[in-house]
DOTOR-606275 format. One record per residue: residue number from 0; y, z negated, x negated of N, C-alpha, C in turn. Coordinates in steps of 0.001 Angstrom, whole numbers, plus 500000, padded with zeros to 6 digits. Each point is the difference from the previous one (the first is absolute). Example, Ala and Ser with C-alpha at 12.3 -4.5 7.8 and 13.67 -1.06 7.14 Angstrom:
<nodes>
{node 0; {494310; 492200; 486810}; {501190; 500000; 500890}; {501200; 500000; 499100}}
{node 1; {501050; 500720; 500350}; {501190; 499940; 499180}; {501090; 499270; 500770}}
</nodes>
This chain:
<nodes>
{node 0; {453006; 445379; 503649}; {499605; 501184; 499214}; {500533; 501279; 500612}}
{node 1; {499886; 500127; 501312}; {500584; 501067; 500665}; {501919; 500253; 499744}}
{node 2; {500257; 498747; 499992}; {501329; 500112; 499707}; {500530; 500646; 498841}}
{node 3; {499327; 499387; 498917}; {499634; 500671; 498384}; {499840; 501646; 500195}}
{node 4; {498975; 500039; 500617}; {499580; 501765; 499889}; {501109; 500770; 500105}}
{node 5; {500751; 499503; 501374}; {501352; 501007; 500168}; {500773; 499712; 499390}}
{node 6; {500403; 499337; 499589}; {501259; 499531; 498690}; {499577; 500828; 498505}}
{node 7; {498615; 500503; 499621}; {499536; 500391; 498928}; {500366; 501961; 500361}}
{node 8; {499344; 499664; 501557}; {500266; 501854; 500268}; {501371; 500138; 500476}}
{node 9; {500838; 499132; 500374}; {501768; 500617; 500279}; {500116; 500519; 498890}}
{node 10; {499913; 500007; 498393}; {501256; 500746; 499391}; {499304; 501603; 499739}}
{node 11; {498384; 499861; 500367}; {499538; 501144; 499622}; {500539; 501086; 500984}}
{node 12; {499869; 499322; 501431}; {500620; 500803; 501207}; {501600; 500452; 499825}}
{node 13; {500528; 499160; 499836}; {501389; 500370; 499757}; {500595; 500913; 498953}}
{node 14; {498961; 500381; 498770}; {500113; 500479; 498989}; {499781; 501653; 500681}}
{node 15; {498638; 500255; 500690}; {499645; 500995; 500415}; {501109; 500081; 501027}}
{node 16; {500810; 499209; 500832}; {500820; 500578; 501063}; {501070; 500461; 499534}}
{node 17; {500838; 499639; 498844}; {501287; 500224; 499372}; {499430; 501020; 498913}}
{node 18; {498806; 501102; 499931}; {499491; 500871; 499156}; {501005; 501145; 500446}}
{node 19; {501113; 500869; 499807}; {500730; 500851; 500160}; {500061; 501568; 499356}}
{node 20; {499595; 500610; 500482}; {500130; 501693; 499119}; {501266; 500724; 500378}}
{node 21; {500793; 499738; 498890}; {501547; 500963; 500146}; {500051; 501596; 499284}}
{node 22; {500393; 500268; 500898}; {500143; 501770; 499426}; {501189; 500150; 499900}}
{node 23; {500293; 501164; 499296}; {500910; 500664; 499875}; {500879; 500615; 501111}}
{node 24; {501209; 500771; 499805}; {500283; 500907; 500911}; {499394; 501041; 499941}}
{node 25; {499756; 500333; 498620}; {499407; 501548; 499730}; {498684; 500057; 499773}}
{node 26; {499217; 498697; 500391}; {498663; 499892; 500369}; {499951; 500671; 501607}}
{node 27; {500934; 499385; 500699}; {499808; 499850; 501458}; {500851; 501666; 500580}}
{node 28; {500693; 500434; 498941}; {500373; 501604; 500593}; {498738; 500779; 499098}}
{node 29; {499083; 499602; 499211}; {499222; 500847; 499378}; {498143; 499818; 501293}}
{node 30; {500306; 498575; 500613}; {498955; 500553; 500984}; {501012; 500643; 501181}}
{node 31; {500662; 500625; 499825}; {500464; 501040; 501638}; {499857; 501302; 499615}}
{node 32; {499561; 500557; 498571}; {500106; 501098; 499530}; {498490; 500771; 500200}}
{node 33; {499870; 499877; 501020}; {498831; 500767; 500428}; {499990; 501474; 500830}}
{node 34; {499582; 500813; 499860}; {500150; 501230; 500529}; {501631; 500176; 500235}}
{node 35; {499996; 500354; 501274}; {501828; 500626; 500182}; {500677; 498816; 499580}}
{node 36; {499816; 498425; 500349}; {500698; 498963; 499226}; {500562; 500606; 498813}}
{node 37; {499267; 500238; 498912}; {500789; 500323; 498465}; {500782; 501239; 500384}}
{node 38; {500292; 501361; 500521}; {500458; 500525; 500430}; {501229; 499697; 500347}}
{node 39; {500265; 499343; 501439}; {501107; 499402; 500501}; {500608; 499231; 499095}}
{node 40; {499193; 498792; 499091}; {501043; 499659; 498686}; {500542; 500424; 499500}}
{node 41; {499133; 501241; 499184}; {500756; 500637; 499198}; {501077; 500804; 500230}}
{node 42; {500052; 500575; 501486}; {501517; 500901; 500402}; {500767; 498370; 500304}}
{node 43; {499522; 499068; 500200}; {501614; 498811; 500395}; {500420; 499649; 497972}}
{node 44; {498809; 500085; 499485}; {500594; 499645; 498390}; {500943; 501183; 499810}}
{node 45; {499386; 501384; 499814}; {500857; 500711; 499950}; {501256; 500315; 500976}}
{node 46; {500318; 499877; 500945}; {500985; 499766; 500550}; {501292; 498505; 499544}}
{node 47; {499192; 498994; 499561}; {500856; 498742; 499269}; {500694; 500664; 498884}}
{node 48; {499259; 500430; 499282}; {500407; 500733; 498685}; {501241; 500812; 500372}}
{node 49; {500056; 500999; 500413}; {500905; 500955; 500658}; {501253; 499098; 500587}}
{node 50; {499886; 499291; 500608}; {500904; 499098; 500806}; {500857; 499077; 498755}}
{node 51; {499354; 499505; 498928}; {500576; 498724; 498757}; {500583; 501227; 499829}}
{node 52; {499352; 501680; 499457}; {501076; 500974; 499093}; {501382; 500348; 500464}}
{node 53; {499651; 500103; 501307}; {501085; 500724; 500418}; {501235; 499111; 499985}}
{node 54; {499347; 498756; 500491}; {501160; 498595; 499784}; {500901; 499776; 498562}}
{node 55; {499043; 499891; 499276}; {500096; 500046; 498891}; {501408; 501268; 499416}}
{node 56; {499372; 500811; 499851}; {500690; 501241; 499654}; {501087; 500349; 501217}}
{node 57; {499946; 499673; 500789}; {501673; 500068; 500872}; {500540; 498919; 499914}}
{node 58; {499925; 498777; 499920}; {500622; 498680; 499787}; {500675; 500099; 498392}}
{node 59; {499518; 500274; 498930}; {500273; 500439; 498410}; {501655; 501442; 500651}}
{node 60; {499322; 500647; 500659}; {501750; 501649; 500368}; {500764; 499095; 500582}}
{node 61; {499753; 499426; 500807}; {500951; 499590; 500614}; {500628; 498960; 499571}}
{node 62; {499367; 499271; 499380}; {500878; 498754; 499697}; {500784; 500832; 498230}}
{node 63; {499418; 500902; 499555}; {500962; 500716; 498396}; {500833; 500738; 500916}}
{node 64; {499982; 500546; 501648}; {501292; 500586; 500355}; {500875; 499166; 500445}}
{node 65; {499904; 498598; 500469}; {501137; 499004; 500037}; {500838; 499928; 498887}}
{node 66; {498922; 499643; 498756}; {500764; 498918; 498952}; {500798; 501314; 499019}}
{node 67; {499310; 501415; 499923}; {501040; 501379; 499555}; {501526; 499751; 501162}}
{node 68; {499820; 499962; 500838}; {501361; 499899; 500793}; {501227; 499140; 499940}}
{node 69; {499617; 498592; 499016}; {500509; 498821; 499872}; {501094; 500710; 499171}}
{node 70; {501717; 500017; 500518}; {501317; 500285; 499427}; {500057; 501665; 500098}}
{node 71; {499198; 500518; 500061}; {500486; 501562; 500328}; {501177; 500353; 500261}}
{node 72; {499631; 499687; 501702}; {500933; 500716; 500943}; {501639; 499291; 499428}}
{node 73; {499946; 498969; 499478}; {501294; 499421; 499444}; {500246; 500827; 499044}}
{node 74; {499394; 500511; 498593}; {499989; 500545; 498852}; {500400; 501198; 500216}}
{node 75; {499708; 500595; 501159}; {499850; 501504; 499985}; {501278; 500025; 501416}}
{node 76; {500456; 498936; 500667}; {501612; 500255; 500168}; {501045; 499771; 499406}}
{node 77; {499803; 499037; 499087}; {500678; 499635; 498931}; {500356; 501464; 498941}}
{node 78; {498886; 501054; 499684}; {500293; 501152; 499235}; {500390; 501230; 501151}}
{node 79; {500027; 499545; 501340}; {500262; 501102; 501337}; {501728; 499756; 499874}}
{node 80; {500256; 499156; 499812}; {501225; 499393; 500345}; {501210; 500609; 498615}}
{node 81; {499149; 499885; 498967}; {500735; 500290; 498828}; {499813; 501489; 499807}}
{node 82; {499473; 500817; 500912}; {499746; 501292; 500029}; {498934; 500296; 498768}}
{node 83; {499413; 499352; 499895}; {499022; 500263; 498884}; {498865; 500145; 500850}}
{node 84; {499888; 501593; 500246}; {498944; 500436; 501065}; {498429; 499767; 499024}}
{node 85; {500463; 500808; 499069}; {498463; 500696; 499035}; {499445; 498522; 499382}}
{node 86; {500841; 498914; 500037}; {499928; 498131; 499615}; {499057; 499551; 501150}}
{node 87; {500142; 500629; 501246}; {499422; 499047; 501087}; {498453; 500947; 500097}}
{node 88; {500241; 501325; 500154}; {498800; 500611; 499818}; {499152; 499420; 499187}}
{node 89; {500519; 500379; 498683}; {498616; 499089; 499335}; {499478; 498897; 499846}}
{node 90; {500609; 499058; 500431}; {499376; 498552; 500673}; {499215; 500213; 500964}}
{node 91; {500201; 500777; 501340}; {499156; 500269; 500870}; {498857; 500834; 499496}}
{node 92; {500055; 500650; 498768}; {499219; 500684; 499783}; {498878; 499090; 499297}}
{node 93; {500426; 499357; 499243}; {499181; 498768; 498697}; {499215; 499022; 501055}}
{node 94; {501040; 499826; 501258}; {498879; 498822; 501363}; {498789; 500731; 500309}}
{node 95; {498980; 499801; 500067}; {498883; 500278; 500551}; {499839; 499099; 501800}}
{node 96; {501051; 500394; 500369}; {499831; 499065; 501424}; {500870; 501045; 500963}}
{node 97; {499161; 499659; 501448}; {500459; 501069; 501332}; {501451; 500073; 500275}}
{node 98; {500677; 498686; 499505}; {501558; 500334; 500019}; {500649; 500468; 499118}}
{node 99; {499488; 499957; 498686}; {500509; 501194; 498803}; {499569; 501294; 500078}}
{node 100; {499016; 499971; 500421}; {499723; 501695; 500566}; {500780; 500834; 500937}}
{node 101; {500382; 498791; 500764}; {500711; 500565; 501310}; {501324; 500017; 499881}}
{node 102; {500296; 499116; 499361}; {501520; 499946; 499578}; {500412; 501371; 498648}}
{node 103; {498938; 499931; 499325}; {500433; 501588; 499099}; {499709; 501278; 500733}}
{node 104; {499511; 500431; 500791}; {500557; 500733; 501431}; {500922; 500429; 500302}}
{node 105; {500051; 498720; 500835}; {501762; 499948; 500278}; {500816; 500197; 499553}}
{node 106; {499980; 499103; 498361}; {501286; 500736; 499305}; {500371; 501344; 499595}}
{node 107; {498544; 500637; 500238}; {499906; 501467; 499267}; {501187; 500792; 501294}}
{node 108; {499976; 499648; 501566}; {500660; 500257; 500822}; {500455; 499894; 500558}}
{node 109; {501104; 498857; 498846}; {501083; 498978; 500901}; {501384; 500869; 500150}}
{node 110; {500280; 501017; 499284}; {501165; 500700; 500688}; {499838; 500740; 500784}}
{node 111; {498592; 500650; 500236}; {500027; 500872; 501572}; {500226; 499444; 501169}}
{node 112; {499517; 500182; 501176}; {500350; 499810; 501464}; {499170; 498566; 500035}}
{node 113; {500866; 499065; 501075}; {499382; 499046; 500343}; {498560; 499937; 500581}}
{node 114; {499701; 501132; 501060}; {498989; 500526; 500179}; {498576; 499952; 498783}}
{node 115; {500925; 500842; 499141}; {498713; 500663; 498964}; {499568; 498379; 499318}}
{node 116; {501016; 499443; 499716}; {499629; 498865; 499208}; {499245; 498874; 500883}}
{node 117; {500587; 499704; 501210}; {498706; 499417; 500615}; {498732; 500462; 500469}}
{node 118; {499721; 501470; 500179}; {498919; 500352; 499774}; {499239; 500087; 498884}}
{node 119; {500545; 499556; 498937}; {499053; 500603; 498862}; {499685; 498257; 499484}}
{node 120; {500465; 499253; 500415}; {500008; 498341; 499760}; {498963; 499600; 500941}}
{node 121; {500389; 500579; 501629}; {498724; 499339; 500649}; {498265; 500818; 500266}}
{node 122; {500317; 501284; 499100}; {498806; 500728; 499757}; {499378; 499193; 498435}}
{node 123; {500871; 499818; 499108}; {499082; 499546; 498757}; {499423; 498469; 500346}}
{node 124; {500467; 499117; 500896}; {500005; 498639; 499934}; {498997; 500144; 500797}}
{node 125; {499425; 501118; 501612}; {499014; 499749; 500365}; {498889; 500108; 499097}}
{node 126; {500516; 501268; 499187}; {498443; 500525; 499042}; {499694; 498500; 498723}}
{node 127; {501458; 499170; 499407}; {499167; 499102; 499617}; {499098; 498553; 500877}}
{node 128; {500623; 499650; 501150}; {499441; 499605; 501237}; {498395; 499924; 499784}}
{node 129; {499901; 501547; 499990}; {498411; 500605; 500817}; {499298; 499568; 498258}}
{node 130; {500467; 500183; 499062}; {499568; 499775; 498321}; {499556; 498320; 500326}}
{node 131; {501085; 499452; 499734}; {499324; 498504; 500662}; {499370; 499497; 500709}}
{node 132; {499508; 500945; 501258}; {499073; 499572; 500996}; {498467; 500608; 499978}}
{node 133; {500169; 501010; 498674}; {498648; 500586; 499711}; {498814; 499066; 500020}}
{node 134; {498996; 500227; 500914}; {498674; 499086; 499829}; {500038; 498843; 500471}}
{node 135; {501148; 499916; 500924}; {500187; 498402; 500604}; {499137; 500726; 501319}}
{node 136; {499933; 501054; 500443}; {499175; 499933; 500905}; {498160; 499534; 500218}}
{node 137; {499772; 500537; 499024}; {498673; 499859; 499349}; {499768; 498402; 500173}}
{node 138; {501173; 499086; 499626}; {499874; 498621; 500409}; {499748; 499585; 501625}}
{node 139; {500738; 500562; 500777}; {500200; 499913; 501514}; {498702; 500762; 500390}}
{node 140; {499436; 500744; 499312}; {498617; 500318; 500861}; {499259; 499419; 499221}}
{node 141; {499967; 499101; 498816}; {498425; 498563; 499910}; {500330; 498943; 500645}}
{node 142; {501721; 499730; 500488}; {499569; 498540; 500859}; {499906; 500431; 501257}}
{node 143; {499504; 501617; 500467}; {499429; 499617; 501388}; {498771; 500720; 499947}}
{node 144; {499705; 500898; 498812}; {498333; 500378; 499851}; {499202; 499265; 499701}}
{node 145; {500522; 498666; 498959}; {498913; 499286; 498783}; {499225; 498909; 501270}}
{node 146; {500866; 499617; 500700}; {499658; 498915; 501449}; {498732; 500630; 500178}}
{node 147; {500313; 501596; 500710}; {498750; 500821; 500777}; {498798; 500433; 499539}}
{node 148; {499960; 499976; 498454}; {498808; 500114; 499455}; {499399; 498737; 499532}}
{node 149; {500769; 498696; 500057}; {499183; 499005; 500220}; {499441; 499891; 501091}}
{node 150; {500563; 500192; 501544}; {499616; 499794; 500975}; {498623; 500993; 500054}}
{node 151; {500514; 501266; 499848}; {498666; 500674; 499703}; {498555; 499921; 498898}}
{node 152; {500096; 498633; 498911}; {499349; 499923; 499629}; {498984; 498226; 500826}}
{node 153; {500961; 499680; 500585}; {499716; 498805; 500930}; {498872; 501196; 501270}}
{node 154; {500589; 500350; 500497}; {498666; 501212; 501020}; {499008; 500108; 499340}}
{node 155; {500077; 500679; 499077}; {499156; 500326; 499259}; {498567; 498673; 499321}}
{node 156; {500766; 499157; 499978}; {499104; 498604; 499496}; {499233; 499613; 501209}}
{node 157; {500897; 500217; 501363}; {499108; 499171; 500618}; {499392; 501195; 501005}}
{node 158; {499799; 500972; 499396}; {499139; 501394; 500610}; {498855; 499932; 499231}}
{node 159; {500086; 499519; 498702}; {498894; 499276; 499016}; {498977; 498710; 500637}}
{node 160; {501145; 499253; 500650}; {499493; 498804; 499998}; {498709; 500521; 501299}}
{node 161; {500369; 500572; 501242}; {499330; 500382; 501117}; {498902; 500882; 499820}}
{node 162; {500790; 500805; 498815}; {498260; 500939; 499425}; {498933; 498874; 499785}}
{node 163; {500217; 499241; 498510}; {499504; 498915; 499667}; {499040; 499252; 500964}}
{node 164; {500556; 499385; 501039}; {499718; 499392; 501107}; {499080; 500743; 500545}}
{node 165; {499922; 501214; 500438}; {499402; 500971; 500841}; {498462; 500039; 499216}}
{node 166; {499931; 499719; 498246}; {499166; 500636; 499553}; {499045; 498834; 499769}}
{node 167; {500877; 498484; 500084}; {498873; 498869; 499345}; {499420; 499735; 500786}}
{node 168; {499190; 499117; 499974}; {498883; 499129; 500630}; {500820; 498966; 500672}}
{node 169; {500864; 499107; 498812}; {499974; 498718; 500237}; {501754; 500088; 499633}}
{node 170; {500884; 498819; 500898}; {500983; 500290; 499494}; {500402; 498726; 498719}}
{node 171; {500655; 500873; 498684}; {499868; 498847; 498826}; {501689; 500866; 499650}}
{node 172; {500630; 498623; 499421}; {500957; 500133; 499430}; {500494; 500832; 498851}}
{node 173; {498795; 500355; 499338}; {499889; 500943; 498372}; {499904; 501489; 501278}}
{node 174; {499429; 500092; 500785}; {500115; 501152; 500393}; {501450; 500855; 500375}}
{node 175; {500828; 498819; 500922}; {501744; 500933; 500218}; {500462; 499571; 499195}}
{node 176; {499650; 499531; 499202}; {501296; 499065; 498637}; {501168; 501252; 499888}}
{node 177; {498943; 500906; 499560}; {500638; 501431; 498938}; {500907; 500384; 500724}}
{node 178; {499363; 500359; 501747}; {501459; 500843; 500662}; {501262; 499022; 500509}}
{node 179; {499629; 498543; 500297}; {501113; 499131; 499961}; {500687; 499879; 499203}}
{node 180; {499689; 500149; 498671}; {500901; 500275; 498595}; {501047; 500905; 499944}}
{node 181; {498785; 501394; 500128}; {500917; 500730; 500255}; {501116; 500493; 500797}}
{node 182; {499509; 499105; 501341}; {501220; 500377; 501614}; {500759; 499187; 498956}}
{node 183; {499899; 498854; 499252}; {501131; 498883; 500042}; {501000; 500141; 498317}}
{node 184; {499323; 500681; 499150}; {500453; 500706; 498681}; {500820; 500622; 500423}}
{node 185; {499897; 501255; 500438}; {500903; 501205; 500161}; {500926; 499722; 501294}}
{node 186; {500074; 498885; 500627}; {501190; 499829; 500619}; {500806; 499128; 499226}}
{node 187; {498960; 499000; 499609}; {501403; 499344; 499099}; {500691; 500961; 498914}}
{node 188; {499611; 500373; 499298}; {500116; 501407; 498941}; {501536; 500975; 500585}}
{node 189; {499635; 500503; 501304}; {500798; 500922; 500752}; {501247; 498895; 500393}}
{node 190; {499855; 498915; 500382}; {501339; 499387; 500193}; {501040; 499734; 498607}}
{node 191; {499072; 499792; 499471}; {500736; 499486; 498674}; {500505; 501147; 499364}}
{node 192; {499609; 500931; 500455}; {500681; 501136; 499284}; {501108; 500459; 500445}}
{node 193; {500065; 500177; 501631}; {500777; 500277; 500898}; {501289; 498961; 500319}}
{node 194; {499367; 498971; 499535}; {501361; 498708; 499944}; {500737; 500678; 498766}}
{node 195; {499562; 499665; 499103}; {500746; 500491; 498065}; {500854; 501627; 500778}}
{node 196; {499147; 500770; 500437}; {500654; 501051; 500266}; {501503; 500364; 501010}}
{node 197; {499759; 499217; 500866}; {501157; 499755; 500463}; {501090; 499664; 500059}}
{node 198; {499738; 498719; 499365}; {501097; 498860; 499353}; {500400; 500844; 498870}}
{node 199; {499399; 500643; 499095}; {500518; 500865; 498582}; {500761; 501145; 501054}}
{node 200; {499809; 500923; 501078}; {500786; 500937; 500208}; {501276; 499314; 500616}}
{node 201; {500125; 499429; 500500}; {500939; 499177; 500515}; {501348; 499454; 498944}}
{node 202; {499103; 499114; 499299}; {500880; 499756; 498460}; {500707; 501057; 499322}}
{node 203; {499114; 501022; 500139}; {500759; 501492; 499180}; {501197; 500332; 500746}}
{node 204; {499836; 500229; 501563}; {500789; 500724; 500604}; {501213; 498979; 500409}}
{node 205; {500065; 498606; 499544}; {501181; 499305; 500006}; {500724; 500180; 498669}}
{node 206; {499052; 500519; 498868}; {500735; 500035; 498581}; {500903; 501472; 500226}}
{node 207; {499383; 500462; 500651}; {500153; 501648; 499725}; {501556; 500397; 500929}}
{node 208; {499846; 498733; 501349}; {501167; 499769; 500689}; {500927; 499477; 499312}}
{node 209; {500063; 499394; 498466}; {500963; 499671; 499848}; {500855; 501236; 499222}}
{node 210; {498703; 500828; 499395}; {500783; 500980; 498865}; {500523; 501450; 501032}}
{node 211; {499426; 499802; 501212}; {500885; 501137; 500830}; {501492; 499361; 500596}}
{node 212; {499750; 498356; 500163}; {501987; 499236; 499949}; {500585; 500476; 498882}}
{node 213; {499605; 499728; 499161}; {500649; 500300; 498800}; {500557; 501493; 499766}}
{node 214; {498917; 501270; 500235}; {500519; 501090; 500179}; {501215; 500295; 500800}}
{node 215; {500084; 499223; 501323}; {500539; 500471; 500846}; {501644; 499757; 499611}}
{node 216; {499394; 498619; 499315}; {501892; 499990; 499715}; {500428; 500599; 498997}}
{node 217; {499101; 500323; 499146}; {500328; 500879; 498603}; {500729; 501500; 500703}}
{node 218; {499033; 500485; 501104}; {500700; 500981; 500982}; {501216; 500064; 500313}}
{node 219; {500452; 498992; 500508}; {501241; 499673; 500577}; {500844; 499553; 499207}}
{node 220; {500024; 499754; 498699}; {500741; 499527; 499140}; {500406; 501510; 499357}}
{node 221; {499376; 501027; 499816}; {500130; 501088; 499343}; {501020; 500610; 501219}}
{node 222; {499000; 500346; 501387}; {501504; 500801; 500597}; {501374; 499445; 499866}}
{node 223; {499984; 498898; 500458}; {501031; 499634; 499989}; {501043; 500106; 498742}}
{node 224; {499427; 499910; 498362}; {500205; 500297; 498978}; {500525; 501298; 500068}}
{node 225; {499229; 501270; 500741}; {500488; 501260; 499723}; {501133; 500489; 501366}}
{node 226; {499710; 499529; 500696}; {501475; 499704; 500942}; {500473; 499708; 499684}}
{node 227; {500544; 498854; 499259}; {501621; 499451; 499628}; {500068; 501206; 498635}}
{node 228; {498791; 500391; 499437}; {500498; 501093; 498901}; {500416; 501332; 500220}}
{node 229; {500092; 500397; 501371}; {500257; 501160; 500582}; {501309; 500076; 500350}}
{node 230; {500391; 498724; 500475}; {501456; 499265; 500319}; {500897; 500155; 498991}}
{node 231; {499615; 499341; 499012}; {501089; 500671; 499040}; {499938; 500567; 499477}}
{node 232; {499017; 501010; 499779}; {500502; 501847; 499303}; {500824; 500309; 501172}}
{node 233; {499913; 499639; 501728}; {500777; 500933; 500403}; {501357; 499180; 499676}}
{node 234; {500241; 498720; 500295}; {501603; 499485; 499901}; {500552; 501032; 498627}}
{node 235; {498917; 499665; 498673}; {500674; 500410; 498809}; {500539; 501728; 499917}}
{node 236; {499171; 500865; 500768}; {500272; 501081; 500615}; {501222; 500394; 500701}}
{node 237; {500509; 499127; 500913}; {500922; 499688; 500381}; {501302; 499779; 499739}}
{node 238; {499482; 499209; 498637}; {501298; 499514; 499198}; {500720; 501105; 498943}}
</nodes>
């Protein structure tokens, strides 16, 4: 009979041992939102936000100033070559990209001094440079701020947890739950933001390296263009 009994109570036991309560994620970041907890969330949410835009909206310029550049600099020596100045201008003018900007410049002061024309090529190409790099900083300070206000919301949890402690009777798990949440929310929160943030400024500033190669030879393709064109007004001068 004894044998019976436990064979009747195993499945009840086993039923109650495999009894499981699953939460959410946003159950388990909604208990860390207690006093400064919701606080510290809300500047790492708002800081995520800021970080997707800026990605977002510089990844969209930069990649429409590559694919505007695709045959230009060919198109617009191709009409340099045939002396069809006011032909190449307005192609550079119709590109919406840092090497059509920079290259209609130039042409505006390809018969003056070698001087003037490389100054006025490597003054417009920095100013579109600095256009493309607008707000990439703003990225480089959340992947090393967004870290620190998790870390600072981790202090903060377990400055909770020691109050807590200081104030109960008895020590119970429902009592530090909240500030362990919160030390452990807002760091994960702050990394994850600060990872995305980094890796996105990084990505930009290899895209952005490619459209200042690209300038550079568009640069050098033009002097050299207005040197050999200086060459022969003087031979033809000559003649």
């Amino acid at each position: 009979m004894n044998f019976l009994f436990l064979l009747q109570a195993t499945p009840e036991a086993s039923a109650a041992k495999t009894t499981t309560t699953y939460k959410s994620v946003w159950d388990i970041i909604d208990q860390s939102n207690e006093g400064l907890g919701l606080t510290i969330n809300l500047i790492i949410l708002v800081m995520a936000a800021w970080t997707i835009f800026v990605f977002i909206e510089r990844f969209l310029a930069i990649r429409k100033a590559l694919e505007s550049e695709k045959n230009l600099l060919k198109n617009v020596k191709a009409d340099l070559e045939s002396n069809n100045i006011q032909g190449a201008l307005a192609k550079c003018a119709n590109s919406d990209s840092p090497v059509g900007k920079m290259l209609e410049k130039g042409i505006q002061k390809i018969d003056r001094s070698s001087a003037e024309l490389s100054s006025t090529i490597e003054n417009t190409g920095k100013f579109e440079v600095l256009r493309l790099e607008q707000r990439l900083n703003s990225l480089a300070t959340m992947a090393g701020a967004a870290p620190m206000v998790g870390f600072l919301g981790t202090v903060i949890g377990m400055v909770s947890v020691f109050y807590e402690l200081s104030e109960s009777q008895s020590l119970e798990i429902k009592t530090i739950a909240p500030g362990i949440m919160t030390a452990m929310i807002t760091t994960v929160g702050g990394l994850i933001v600060g990872i995305i943030a980094f890796m996105g400024y990084n990505f930009l500033v290899g895209q952005i390296g490619k459209v200042i190669y690209r300038m550079e030879n568009a640069a050098l393709e033009l002097v050299e263009y207005a040197a050999l064109r200086k060459e022969s007004k003087v031979k033809s001068m000559d003649v």
